[in-house]
C-alpha positions in Angstrom: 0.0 0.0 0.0 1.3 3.3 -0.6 2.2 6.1 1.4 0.4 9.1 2.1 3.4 11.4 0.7 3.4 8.9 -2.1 -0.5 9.7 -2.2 0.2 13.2 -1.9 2.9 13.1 -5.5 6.2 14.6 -3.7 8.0 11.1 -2.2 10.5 10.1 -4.7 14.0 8.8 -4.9 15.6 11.9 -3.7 13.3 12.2 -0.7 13.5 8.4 -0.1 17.2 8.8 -0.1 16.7 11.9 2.4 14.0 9.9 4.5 17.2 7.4 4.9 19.8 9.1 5.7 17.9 11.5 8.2 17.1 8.1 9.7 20.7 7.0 9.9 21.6 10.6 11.6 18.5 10.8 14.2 19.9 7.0 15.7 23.7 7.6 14.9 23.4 11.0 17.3 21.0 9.9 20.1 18.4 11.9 19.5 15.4 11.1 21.5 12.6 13.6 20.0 11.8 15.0 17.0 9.7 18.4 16.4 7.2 18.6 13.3 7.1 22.2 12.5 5.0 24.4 10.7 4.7 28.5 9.8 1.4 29.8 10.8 -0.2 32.8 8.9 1.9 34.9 11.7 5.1 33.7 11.1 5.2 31.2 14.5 6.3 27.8 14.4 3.6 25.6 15.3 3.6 21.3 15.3 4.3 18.5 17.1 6.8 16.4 18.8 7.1 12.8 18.2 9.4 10.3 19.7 12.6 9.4 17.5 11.7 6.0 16.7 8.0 7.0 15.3 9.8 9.7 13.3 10.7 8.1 9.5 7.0 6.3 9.7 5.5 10.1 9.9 7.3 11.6 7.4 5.8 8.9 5.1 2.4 8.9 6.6 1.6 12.3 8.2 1.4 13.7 11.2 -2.3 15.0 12.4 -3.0 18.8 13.0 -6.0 20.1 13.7 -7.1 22.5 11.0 -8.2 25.5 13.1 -4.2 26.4 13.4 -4.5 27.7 9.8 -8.4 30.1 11.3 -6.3 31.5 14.0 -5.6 35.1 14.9 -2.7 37.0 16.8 -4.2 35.8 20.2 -5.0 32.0 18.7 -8.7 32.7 19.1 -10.3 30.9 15.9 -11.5 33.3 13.7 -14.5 31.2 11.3 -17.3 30.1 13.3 -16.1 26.1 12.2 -18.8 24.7 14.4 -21.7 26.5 12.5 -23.2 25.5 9.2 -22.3 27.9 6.7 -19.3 28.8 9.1 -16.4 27.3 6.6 -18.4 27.3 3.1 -15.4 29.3 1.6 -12.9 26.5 3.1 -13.8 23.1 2.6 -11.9 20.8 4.5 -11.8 22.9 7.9 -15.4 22.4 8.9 -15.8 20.9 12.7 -12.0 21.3 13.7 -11.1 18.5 11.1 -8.2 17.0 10.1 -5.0 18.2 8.4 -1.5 16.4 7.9 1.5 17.8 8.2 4.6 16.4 6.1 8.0 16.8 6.9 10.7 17.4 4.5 13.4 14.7 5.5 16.2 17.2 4.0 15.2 20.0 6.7 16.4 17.4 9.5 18.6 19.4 12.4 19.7 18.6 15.6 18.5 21.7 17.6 22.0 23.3 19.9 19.6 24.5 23.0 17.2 20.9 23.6 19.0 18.2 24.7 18.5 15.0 22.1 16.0 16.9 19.9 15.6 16.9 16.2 13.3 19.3 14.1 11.8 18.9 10.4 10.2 21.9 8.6 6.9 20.3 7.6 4.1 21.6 5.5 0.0 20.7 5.5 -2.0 18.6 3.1 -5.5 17.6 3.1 -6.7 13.9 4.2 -7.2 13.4 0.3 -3.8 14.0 -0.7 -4.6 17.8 -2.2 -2.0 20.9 -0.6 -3.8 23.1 1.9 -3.6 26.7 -0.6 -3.8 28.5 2.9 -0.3 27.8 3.8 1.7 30.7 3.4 4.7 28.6 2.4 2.9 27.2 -0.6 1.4 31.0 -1.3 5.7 31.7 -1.7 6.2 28.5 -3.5 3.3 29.2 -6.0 4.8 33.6 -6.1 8.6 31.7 -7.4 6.6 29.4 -9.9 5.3 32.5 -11.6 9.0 33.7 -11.5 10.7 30.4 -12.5 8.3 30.4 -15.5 10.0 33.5 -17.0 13.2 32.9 -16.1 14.2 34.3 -13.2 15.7 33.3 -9.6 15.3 35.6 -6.4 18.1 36.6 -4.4 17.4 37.6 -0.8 19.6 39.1 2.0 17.9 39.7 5.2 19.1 42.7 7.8 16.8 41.8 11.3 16.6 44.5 14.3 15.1 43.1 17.4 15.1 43.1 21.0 16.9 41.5 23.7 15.7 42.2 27.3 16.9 40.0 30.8 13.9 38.6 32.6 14.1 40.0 35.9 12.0 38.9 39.1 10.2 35.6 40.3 8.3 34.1 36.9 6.4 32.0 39.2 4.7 35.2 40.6 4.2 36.9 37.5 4.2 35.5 34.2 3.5 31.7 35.1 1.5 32.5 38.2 -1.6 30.4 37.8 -4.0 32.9 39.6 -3.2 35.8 36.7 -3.6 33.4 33.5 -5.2 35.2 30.4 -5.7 35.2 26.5 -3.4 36.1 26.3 -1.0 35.8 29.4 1.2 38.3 30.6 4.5 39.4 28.9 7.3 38.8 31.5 9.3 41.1 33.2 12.1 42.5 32.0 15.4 44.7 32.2 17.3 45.7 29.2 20.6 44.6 28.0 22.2 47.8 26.6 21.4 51.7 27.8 21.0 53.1 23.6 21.5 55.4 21.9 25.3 54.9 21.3 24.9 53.4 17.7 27.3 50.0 17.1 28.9 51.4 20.0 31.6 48.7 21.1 31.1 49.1 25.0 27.5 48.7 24.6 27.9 45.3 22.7 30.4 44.1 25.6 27.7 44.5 27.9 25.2 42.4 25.9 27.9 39.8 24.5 26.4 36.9 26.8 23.1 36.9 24.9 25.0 37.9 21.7 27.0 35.0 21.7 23.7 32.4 22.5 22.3 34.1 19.3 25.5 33.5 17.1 26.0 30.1 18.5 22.5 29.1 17.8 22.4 30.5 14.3 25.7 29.1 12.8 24.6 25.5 14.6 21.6 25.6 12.9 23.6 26.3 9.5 22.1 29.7 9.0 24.3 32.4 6.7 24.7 34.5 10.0 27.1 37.6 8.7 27.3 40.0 11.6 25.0 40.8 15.1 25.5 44.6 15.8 23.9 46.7 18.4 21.4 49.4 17.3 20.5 52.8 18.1 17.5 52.1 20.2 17.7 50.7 24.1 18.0 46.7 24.1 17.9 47.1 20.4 20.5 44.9 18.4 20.7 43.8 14.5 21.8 40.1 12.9 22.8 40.3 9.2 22.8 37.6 6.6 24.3 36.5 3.5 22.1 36.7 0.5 20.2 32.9 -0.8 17.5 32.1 -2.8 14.5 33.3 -2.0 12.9 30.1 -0.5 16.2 29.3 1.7 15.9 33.2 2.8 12.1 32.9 4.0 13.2 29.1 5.6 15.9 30.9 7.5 13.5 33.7 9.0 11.5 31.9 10.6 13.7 29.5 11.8 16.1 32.3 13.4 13.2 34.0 14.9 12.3 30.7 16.7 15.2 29.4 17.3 16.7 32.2 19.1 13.2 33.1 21.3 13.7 29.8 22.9 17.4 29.6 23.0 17.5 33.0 24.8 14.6 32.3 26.7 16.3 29.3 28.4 19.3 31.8 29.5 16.9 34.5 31.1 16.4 36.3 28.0 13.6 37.6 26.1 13.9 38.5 22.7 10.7 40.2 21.0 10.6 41.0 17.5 7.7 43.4 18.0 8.2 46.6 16.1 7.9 48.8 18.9 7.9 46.8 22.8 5.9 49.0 25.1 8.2 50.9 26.8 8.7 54.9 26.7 11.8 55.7 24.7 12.0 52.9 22.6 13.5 53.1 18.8 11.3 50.4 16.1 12.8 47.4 14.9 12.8 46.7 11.0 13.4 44.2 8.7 15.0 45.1 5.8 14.9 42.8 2.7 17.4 43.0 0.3 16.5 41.7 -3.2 17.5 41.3 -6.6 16.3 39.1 -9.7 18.9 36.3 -11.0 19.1 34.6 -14.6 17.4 31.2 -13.4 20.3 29.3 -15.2 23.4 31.0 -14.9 22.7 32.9 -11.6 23.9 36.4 -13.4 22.0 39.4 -11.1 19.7 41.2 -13.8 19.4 43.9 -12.0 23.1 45.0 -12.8 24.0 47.1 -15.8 27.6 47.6 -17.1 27.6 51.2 -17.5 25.0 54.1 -16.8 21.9 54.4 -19.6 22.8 57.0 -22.3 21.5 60.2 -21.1 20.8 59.9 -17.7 21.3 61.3 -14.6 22.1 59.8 -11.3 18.8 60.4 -10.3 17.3 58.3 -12.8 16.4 54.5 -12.6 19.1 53.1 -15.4 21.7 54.7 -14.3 22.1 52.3 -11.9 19.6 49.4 -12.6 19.2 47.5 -15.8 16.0 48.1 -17.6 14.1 45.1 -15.8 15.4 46.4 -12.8 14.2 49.6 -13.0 10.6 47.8 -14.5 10.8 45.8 -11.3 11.3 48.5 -8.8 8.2 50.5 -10.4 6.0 47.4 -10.0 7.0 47.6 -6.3 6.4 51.5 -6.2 2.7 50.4 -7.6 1.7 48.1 -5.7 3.4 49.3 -2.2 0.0 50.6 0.0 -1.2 47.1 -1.1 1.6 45.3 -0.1 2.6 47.3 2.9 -0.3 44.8 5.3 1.8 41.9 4.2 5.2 43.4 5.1 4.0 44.9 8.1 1.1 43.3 9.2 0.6 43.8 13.0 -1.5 46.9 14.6 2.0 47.9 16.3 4.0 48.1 13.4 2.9 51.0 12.0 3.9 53.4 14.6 7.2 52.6 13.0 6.4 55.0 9.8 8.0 58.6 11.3 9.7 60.9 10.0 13.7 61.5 10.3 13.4 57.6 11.6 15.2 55.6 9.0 11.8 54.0 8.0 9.4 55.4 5.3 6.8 57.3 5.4 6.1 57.5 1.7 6.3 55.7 -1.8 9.6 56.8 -3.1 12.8 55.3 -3.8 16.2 56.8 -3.5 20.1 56.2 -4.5 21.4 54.8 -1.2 19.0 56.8 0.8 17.7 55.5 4.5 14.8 57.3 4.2 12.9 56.3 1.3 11.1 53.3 1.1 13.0 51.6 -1.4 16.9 52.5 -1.7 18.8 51.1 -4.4 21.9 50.1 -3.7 25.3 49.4 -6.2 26.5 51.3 -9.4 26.7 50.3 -12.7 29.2 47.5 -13.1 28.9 46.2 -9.9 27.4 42.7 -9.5 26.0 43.4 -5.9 23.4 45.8 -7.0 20.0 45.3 -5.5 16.9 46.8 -3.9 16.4 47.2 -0.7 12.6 47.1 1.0 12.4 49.4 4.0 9.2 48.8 4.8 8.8 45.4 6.9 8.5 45.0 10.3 10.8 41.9 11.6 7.2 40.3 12.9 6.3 40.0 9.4 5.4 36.4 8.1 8.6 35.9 5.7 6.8 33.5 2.9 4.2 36.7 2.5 6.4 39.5 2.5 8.9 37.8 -0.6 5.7 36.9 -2.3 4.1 40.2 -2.3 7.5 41.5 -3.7 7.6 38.6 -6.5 4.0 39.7 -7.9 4.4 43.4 -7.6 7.8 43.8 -9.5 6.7 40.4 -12.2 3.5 43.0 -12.5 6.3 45.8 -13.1 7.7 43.9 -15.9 4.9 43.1 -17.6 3.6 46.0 -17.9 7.1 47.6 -18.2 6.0 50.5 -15.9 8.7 53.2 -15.2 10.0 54.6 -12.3 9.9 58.2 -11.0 13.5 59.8 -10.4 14.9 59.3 -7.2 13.9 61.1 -4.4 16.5 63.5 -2.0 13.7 64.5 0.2 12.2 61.2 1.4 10.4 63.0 4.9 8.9 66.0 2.2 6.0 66.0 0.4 5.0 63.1 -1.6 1.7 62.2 -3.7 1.0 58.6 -2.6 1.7 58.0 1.5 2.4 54.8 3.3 -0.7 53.4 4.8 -0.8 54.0 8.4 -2.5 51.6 9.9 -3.5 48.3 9.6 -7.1 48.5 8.7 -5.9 51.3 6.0 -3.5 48.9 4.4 -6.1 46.2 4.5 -8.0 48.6 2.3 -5.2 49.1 0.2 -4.8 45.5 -0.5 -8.6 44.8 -1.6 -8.7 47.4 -3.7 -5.1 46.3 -5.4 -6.5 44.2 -8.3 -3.4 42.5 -9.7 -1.9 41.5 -6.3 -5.8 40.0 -5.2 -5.1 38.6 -8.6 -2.1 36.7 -7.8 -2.7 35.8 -4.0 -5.7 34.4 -5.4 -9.4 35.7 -4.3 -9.7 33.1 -1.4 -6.5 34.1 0.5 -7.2 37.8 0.5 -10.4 37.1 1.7 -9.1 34.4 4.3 -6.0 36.6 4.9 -8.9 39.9 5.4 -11.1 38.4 8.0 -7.8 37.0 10.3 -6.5 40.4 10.4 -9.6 42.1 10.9 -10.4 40.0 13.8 -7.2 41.4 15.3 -8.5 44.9 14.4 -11.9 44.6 16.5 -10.0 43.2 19.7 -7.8 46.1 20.0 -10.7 48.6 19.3 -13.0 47.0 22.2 -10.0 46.6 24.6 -10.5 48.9 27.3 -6.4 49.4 28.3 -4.8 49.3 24.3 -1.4 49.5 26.0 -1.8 46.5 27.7 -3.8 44.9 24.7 -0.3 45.4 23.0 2.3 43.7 25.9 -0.2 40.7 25.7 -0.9 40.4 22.3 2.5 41.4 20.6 5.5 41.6 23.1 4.9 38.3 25.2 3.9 36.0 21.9 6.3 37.4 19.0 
């Protein structure tokens, strides 16, 4: 009898081979348990654990998930009425809290450096029937570099990450895990920071915080990730990991394996790390996530966005003289489509307190020549093969998969249409026609009315995406104390 990833089309020799070998390394290291792990629509890790030795059997057969994971909001209440007729009709398959299974990718296996004889798999979910749940936002990224692959091109992606780090101070048995003061959610605990501020990449500053510095660099390179550099930033408690440019898929992988991975690494030293945009506290600078980006020749890896020399006639101001003509095609397809695409790179109520002026994070659509203020800054010259365009407008809370898909079918929508690009901006806080939305329920807006990007997410996720968020929306406007709203909801969970 077959298997259910046999069932399901994706077990073949190659994953066979990987199904043995991971087998081999899960009894040759001792490891006891294995973590199934999945990317909500928030970006969290979600799945279960499963004893080594029923491991290989699961990532033939499946593991069960419930499906109201995939109906959840930012404070896991279910957001579809699944227990009511009529309650699911757009989602067939998720009626009565059924039935998903999550497959693991045997290839993903690693031994994780902070649990003690424990294994993780990245794993995706599939219906009962053997059909891919089109909810998952992994798929929604795999289906975005489809459309790309089909034309041609390969997506290079370099992350730049600012969080937080705070020490947890006091007894957690009285506060955070104190029975008597559990909610939904549950208190954020408390905290003291690890650096005073603003003293940018100052090298005393990072002395004081090398202790939970070093338990995010160890955790990182263990896991394999392209970890470049961990720097402190401007704000209090505020730091920044760099990363090596991949492929777009490895990029996403890596996000949200990093933001787990070093939560719970932390965590067990008396850390916190939050990658909230802005932690509730007074004084505090926002946290971005920067995302680097440039289109690649599918076969021979050559960045398209590179030109040898500057475009006859133009100025520095101008698109081509720095970016090849698909370059500059793709940038304006971002520039069209950025109020729409702004919810999906910065998708939390918090994060858009992050768009001020004279912050280093955009307020409007505008791009600019190696410019920290505009919202995309273009960085390189002609002749050099590092040339790229940087997105300044995601919080680091943003679910990766969504954000580099939103990118994919804004700049493909670009090219097809060969739009142009405005000349670069030098006053990125002045005047400008079109505005970052500023806040969530405006960029929701933005995104409905966006025809080509509800086009390519496809009607049902927008609308599926739309209600989620907008449950989110209605809790913090009924919440009596929207301070407090925030520290539960944002800086205890992300």
């Amino acid at each position: 009898m077959s298997s259910f990833a046999e069932r399901c089309g994706i077990h073949d020799a190659t994953r066979q081979h990987a199904l043995e070998q991971t087998e081999q390394l899960i009894a040759a290291s001792g490891v006891e348990l294995v973590r199934f792990s999945w990317c909500d629509l928030h970006g969290m890790l979600r799945g279960k654990t499963l004893v080594a030795g029923a491991a290989a059997k699961a990532m033939l057969d499946g593991v069960g998930l419930v499906s109201t994971l995939l109906l959840k909001d930012s404070s896991d209440r279910t957001s579809f009425k699944v227990f009511e007729a009529g309650g699911t009709d757009d989602f067939p398959g998720f009626e009565f809290a059924s039935n998903l299974l999550l497959l693991a990718d045997p290839a993903s296996f690693r031994q994780l450096p902070w649990a003690a004889a424990t294994g993780w798999v990245q794993a995706q979910p599939w219906m009962p029937g053997g059909i891919a749940v089109e909810l998952d936002t992994r798929r929604i990224l795999q289906r975005a570099l489809s459309r790309l692959e089909v034309a041609g091109y390969g997506m290079k992606c370099g992350l730049e990450i600012e969080f937080h780090i705070y020490r947890i101070t006091g007894d957690r048995a009285q506060d955070q895990l104190d029975p008597e003061q559990a909610a939904w959610p549950g208190l954020p605990p408390k905290v003291a920071m690890i650096h005073p501020g603003y003293n940018l990449l100052a090298e005393h500053w990072f002395d004081m915080a090398e202790e939970p510095l070093s338990i995010v660099q160890h955790t990182a390179q263990a896991l394999g990730l392209p970890l470049q550099s961990l720097e402190i930033e401007f704000g209090p408690s505020q730091v920044e990991a760099v990363f090596d440019a991949t492929d777009a898929l490895t990029a996403a992988d890596n996000m949200v394996l990093f933001r787990s991975a070093v939560k719970q690494a932390l965590r067990r030293a008396g850390y916190h790390a939050t990658f909230m945009c802005r932690p509730p506290f007074p004084n505090i600078m926002s946290s971005g996530w920067h995302l680097h980006q440039s289109l690649v020749d599918l076969h021979t890896g050559v960045n398209l966005f590179e030109r040898d020399t500057p475009a006859e006639g133009t100025q520095v101001t101008d698109a081509q003289h720095t970016l090849s003509a698909l370059g500059e095609h793709y940038m304006a397809g971002l520039l069209e489509h950025a109020r729409a695409m702004t919810v999906f790179c910065t998708p939390t109520i918090n994060g858009f307190g992050r768009f001020q002026p004279n912050a280093l994070a955009p307020q409007s659509v505008l791009w600019g020549r190696d410019n920290r203020g505009a919202m995309l800054r273009v960085v390189g010259q002609a002749g050099d093969s590092a040339t790229r365009i940087e997105n300044r407008i995601g919080e680091p809370a943003a679910n990766p998969y969504l954000y580099l898909a939103s990118q994919i079918h804004a700049g493909l929508d670009g090219i097809a249409r060969q739009l142009k690009a405005p000349v670069a901006t030098d006053a990125p806080y002045g005047e400008a026609a079109v505005k970052i939305p500023t806040s969530l329920g405006e960029a929701l807006d933005a995104l409905k009315s966006d025809t080509a990007l509800v086009e390519a997410f496809g009607n049902n996720f927008i609308n599926y995406f739309t209600r989620i968020k907008q449950s989110e929306i209605a809790r913090h406007e009924q919440a009596t104390d929207r301070e407090d709203w925030q520290r539960r909801e944002y800086f205890s969970r992300i």
